[in-house]
Backbone bond lengths (Angstrom), bond angles and torsions (degrees), N, CA, C in turn:
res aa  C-N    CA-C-N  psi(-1)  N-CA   C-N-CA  omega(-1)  CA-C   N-CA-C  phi
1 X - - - 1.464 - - 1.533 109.47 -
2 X 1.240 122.98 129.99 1.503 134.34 178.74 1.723 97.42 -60.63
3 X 1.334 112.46 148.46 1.600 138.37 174.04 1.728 92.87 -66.13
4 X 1.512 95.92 134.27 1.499 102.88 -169.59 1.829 86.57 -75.11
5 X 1.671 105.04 155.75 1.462 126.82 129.21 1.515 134.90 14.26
6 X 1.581 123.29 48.43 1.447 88.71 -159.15 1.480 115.08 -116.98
7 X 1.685 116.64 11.18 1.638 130.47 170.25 1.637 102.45 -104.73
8 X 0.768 92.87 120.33 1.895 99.92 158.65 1.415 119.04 -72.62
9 X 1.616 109.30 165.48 1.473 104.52 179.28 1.198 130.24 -65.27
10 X 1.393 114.03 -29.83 1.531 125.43 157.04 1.284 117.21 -41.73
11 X 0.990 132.26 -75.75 1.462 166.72 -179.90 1.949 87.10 -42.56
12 X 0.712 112.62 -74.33 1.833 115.49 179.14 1.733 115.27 -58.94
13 X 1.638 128.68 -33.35 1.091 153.31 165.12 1.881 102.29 -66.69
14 X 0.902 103.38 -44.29 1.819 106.33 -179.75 1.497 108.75 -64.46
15 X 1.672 107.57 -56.81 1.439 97.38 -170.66 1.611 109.54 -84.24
16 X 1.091 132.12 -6.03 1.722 134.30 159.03 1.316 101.92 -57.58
17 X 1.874 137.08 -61.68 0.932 128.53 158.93 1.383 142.84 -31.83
18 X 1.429 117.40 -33.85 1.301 122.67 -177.22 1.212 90.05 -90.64
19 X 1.159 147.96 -27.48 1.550 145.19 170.03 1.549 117.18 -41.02
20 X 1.413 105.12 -48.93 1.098 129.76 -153.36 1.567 103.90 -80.69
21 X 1.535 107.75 -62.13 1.366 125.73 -174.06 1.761 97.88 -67.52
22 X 1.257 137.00 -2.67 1.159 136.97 161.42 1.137 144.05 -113.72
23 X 1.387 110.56 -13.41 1.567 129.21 149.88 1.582 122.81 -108.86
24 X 1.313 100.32 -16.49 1.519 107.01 -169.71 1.514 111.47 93.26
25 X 1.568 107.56 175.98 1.483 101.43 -159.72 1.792 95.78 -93.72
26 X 1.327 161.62 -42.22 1.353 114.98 130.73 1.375 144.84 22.05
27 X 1.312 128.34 -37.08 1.397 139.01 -146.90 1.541 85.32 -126.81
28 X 1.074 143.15 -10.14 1.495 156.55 -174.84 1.884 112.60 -73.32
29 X 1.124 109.04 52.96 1.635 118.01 -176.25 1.362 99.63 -109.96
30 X 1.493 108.85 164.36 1.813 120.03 -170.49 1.599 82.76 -80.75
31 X 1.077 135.50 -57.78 1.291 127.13 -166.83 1.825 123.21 -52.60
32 X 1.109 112.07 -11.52 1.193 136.19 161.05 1.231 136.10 -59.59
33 X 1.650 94.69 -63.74 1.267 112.48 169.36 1.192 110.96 -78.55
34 X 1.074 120.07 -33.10 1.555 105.33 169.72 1.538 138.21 -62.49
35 X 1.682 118.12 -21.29 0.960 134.87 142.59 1.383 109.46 -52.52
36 X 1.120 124.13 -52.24 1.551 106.94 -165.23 1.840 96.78 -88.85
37 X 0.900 111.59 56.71 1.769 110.85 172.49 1.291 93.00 -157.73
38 X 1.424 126.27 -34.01 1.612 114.43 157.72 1.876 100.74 116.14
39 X 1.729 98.93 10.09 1.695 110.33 -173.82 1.118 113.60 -115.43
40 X 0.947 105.77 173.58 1.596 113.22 -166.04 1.849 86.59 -89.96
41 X 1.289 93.47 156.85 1.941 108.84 -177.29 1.657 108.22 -56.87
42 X 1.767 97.40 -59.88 1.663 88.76 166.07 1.249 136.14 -61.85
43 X 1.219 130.94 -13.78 1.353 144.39 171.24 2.056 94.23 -67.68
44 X 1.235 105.58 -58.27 1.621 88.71 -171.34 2.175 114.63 -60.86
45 X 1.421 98.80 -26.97 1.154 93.26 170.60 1.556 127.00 -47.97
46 X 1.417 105.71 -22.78 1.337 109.75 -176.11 1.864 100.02 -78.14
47 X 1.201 132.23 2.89 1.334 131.72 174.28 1.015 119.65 -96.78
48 X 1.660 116.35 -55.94 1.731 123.72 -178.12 1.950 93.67 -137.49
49 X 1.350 77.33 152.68 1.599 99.52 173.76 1.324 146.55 -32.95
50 X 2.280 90.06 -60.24 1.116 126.70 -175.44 1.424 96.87 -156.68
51 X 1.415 102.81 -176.37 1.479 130.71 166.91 1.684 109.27 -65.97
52 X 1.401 110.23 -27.80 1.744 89.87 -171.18 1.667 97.73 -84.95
53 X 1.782 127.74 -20.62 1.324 124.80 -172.33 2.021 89.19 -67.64
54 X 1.240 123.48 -49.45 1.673 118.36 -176.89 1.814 108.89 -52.66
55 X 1.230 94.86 -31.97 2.007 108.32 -176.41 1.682 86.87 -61.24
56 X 1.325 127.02 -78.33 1.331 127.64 -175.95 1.391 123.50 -41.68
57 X 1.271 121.14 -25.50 1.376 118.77 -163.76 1.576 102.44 -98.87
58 X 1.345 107.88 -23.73 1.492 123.25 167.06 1.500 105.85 -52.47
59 X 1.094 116.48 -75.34 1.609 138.97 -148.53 1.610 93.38 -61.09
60 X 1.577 111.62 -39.03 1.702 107.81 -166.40 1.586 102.86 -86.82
61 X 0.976 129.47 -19.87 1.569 147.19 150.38 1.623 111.51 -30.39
62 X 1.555 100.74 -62.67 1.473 102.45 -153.65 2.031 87.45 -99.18
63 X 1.064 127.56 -41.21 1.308 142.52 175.92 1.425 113.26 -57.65
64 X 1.725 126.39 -52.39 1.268 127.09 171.94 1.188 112.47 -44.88
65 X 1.075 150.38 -4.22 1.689 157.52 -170.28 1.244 122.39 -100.66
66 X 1.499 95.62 -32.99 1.787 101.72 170.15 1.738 130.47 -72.81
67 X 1.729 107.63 0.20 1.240 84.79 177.83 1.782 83.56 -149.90
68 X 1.628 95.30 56.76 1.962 116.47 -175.23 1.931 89.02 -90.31
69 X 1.084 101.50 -53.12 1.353 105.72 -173.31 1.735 108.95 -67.80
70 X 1.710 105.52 153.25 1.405 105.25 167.90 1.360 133.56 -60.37
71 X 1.417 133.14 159.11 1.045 116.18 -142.92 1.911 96.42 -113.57
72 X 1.316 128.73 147.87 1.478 133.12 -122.98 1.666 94.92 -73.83
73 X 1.250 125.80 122.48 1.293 118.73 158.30 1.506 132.01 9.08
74 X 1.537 140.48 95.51 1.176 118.21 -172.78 1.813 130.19 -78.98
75 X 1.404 91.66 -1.58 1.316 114.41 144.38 1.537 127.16 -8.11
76 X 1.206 101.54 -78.95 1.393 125.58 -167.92 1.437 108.74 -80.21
77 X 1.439 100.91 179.22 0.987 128.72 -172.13 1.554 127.20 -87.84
78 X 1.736 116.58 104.65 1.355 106.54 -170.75 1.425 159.55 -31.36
79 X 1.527 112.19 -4.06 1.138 123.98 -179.59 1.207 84.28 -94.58
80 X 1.290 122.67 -60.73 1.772 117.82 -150.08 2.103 89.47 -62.74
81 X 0.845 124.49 -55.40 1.916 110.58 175.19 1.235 106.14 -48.89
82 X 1.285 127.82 -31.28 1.580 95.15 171.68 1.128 132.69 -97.03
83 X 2.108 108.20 -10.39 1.007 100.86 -174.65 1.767 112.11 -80.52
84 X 1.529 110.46 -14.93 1.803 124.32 152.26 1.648 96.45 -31.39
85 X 0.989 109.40 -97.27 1.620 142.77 -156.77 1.841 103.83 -37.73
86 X 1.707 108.56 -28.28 1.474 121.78 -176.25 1.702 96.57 -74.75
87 X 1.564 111.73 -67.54 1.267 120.03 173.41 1.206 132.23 -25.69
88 X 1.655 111.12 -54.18 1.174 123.47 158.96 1.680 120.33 -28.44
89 X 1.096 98.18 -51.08 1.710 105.39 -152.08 1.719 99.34 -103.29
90 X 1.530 120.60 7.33 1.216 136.09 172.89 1.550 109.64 -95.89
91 X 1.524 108.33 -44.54 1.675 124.30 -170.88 1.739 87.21 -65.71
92 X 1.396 116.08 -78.17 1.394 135.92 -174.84 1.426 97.58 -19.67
93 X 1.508 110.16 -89.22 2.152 113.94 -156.90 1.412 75.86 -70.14
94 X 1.455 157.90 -79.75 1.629 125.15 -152.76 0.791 125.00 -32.39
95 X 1.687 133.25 -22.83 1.590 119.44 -174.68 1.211 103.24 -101.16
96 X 1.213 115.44 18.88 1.863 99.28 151.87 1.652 90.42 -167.00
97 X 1.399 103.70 88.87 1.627 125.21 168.91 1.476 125.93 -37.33
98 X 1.529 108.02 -53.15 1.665 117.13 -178.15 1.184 96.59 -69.51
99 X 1.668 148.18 -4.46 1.684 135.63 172.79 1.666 98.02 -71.75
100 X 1.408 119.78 -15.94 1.143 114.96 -158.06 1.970 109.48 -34.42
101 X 1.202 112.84 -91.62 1.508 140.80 160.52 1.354 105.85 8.95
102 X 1.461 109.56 -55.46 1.672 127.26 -165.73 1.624 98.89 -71.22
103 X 1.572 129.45 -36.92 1.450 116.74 -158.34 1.696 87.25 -71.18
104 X 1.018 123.81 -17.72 2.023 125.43 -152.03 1.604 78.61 -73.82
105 X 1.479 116.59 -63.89 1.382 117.27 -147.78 1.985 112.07 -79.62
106 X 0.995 92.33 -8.40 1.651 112.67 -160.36 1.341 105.56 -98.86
107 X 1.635 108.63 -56.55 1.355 119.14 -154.02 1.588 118.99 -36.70
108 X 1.451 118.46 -23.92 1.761 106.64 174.83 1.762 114.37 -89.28
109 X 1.294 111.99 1.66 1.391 124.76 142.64 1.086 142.49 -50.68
110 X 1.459 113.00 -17.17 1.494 129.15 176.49 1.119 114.00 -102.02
111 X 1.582 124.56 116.58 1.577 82.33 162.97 2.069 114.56 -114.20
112 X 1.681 81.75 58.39 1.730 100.12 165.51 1.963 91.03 -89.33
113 X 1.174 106.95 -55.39 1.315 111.80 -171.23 1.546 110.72 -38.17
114 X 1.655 100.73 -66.35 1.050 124.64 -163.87 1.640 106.46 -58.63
115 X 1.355 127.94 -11.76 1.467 136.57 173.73 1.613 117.20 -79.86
116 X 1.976 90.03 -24.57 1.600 93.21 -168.15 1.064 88.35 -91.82
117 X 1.165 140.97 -31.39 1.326 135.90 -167.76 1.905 132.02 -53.50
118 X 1.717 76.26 -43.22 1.830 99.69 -178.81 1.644 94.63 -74.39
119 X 1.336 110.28 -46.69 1.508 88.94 -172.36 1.132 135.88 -66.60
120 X 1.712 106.70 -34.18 1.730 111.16 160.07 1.633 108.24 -61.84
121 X 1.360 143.68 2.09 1.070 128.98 -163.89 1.492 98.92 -119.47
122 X 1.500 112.48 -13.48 1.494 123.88 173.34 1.526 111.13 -82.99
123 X 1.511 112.61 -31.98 1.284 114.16 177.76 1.746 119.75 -79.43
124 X 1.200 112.90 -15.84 1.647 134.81 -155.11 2.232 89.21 -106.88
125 X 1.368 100.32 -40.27 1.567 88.49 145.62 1.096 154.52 -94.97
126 X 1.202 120.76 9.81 1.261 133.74 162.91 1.493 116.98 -99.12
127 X 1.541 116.36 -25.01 1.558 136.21 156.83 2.082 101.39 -45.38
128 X 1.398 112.34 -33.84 1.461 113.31 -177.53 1.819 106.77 104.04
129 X 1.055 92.43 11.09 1.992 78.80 171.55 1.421 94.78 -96.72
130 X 1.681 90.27 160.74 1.072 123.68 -166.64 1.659 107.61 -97.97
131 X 1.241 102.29 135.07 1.840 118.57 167.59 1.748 107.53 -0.92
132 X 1.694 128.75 -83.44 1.162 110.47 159.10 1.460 145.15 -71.11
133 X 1.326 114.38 9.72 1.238 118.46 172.84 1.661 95.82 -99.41
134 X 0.957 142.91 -6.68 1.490 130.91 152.16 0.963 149.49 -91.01
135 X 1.410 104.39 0.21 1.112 153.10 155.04 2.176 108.76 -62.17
136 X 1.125 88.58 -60.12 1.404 110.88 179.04 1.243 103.45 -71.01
137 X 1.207 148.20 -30.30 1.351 147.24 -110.24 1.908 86.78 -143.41
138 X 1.112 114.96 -54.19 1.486 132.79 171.14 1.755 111.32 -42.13
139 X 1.699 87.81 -79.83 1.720 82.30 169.56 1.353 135.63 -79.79
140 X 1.556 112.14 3.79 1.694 98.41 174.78 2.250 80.13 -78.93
141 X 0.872 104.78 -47.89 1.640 98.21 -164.37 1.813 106.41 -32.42
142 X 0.989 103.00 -40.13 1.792 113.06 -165.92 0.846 93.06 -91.05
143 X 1.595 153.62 -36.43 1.421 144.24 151.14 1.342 124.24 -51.27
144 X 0.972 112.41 -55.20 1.850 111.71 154.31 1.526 121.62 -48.31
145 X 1.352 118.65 -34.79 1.879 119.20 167.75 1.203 104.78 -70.92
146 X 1.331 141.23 -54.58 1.295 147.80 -154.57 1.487 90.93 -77.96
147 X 1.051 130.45 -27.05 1.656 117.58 -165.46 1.480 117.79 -85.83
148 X 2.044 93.61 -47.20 1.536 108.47 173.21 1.496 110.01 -41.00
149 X 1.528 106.80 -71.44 1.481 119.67 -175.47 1.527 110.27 -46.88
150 X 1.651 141.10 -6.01 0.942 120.57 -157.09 1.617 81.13 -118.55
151 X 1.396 117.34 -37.27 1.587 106.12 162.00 1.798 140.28 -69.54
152 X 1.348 83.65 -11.16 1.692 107.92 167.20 1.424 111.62 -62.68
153 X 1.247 119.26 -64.95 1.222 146.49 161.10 1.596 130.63 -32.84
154 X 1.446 104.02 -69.09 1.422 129.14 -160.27 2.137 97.88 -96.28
155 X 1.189 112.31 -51.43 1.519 111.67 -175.35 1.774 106.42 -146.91
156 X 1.347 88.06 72.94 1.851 91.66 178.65 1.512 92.09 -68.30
157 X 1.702 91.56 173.86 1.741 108.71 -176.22 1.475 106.64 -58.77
158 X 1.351 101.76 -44.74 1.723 117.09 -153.73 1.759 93.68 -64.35
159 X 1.104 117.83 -42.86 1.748 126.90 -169.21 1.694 110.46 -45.69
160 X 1.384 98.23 -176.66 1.368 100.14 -174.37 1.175 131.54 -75.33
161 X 1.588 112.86 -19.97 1.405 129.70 -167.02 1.799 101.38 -62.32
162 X 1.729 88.67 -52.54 2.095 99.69 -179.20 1.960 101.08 -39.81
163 X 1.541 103.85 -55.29 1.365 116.72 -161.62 1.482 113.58 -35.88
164 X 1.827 101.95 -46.61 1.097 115.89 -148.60 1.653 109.68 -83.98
165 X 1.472 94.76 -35.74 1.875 119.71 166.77 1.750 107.95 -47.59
166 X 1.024 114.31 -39.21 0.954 121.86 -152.22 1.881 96.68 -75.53
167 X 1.341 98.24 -50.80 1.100 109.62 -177.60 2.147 129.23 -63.39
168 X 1.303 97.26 3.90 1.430 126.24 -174.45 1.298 89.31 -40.65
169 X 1.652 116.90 166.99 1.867 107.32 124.21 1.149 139.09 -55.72
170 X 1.011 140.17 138.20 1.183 141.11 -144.28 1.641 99.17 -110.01
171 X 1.320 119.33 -47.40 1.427 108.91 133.70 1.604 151.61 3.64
172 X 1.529 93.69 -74.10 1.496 122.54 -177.43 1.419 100.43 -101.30
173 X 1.408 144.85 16.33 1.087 144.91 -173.64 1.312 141.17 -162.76
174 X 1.632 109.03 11.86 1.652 131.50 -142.30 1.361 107.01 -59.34
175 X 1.432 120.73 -29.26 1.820 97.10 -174.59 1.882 94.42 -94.28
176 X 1.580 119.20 -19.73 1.219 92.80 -168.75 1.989 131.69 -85.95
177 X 1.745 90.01 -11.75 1.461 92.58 135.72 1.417 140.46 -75.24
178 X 1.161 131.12 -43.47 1.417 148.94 161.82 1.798 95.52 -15.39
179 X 1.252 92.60 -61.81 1.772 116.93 -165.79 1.810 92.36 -63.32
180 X 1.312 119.28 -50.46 1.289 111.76 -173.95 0.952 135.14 -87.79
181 X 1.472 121.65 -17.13 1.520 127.28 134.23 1.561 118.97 -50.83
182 X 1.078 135.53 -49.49 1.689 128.44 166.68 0.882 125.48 -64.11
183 X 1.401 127.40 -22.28 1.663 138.67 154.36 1.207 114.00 -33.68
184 X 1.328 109.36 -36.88 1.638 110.12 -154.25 1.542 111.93 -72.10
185 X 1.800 114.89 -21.19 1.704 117.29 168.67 0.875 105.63 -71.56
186 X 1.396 135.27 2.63 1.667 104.79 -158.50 1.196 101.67 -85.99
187 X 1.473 135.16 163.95 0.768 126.44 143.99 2.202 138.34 -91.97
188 X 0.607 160.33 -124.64 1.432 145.65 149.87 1.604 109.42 -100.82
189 X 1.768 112.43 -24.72 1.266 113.00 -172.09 1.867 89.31 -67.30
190 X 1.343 112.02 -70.38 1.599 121.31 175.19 1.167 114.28 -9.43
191 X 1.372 97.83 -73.05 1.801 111.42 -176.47 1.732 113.03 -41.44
192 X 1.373 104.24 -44.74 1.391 115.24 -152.26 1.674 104.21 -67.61
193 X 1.739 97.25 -54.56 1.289 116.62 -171.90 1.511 106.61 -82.05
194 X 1.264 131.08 -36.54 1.621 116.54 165.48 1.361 112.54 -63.95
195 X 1.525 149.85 -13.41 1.392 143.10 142.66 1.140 119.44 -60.12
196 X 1.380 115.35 -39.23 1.725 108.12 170.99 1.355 119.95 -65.03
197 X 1.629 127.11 -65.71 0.995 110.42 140.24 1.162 139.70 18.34
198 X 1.528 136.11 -117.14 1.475 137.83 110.39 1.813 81.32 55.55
199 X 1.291 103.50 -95.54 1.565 131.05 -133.44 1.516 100.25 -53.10
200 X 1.608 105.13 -46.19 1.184 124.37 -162.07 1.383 103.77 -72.70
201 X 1.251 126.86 -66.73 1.689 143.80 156.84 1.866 92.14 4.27
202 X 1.158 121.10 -63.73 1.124 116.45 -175.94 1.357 146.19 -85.96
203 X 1.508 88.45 10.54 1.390 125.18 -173.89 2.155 101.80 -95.95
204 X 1.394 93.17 -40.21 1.211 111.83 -167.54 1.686 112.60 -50.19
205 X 1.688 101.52 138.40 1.491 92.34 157.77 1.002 121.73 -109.30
């Protein structure tokens, strides 16, 4: 008789995570995680398959959280629910950046996702778009989160890349210093929410 059951998915999803957020997602091998659970590699086989079943259990881990909280007053006014509902799912994958990649491939694996999803898609109909425009409207939103966070991350304003822009000819380059000298107030909240913004504006009826 096989050894009963004795980590949960949490519990197996946690230490893939701490893997992750400490080597990066690279560093994401069963042999890994199995060190960090304190078992032998074949012992975790007896939990998940492969590496993409640990990819999934990750993503619904860090993703199940985004739609833990109630969902925004219907009260209000549609931008401000989605721009809630955007935040959400910005706060969430920011606190552990290298998951980024995994929500793309994963995301209908969750159904944390799949909760946030209906509700921005409940709010985006009652906003008055239509069947493919919410459609449209859905994934530029999740394309716009996934991007911010990956420039948050990867080439914030404050970093060197701005520094170096800045330093162009000014000549040979006039708005893209211009741009990189004014960069330098922004802050990431600014950045984040004047692109959303932006986003929404065109969403608007």
């Amino acid at each position: 008789m096989p050894r009963p059951r004795s980590l949960t998915p949490d519990q197996l999803a946690a230490a893939a995570l701490a893997v992750i957020d400490r080597e990066g997602l690279p560093g994401l091998t069963m042999r890994a995680v199995a060190v960090e659970l304190g078992i032998s590699t074949m012992a975790l086989y007896r939990y998940v398959a492969d590496r993409g079943e640990l990819e999934a259990l990750v993503v619904e881990l860090v993703l199940g959280s985004v739609d833990s909280t109630p969902p925004p007053p219907t009260a209000g006014p549609w931008r401000d629910r989605v721009t809630l509902l955007v935040d959400r799912m910005r706060d969430t994958v920011g606190a552990h950046p290298a998951v980024l990649p995994l929500t793309m491939t994963h995301r209908h694996r969750s159904p944390g996702v799949m909760r946030w999803g209906e509700t921005v898609l409940g709010v985006l109909t009652e906003a008055g778009l239509g069947p493919e425009e919410r459609v449209i409207a859905l994934r530029a939103l999740l394309a716009y989160v996934i991007g911010a966070i990956q420039q948050e991350h990867l080439g914030a304003l404050s970093g060197a890349g701005t520094a170096a822009i800045a330093e162009l000819p000014a000549d040979e380059f006039p708005y893209m210093t211009e741009a990189a000298l004014g960069a330098r107030s922004l802050t990431q909240d600014r950045e984040f929410h004047g692109g959303l913004a932006l986003l929404l504006d065109g969403m608007g009826r």
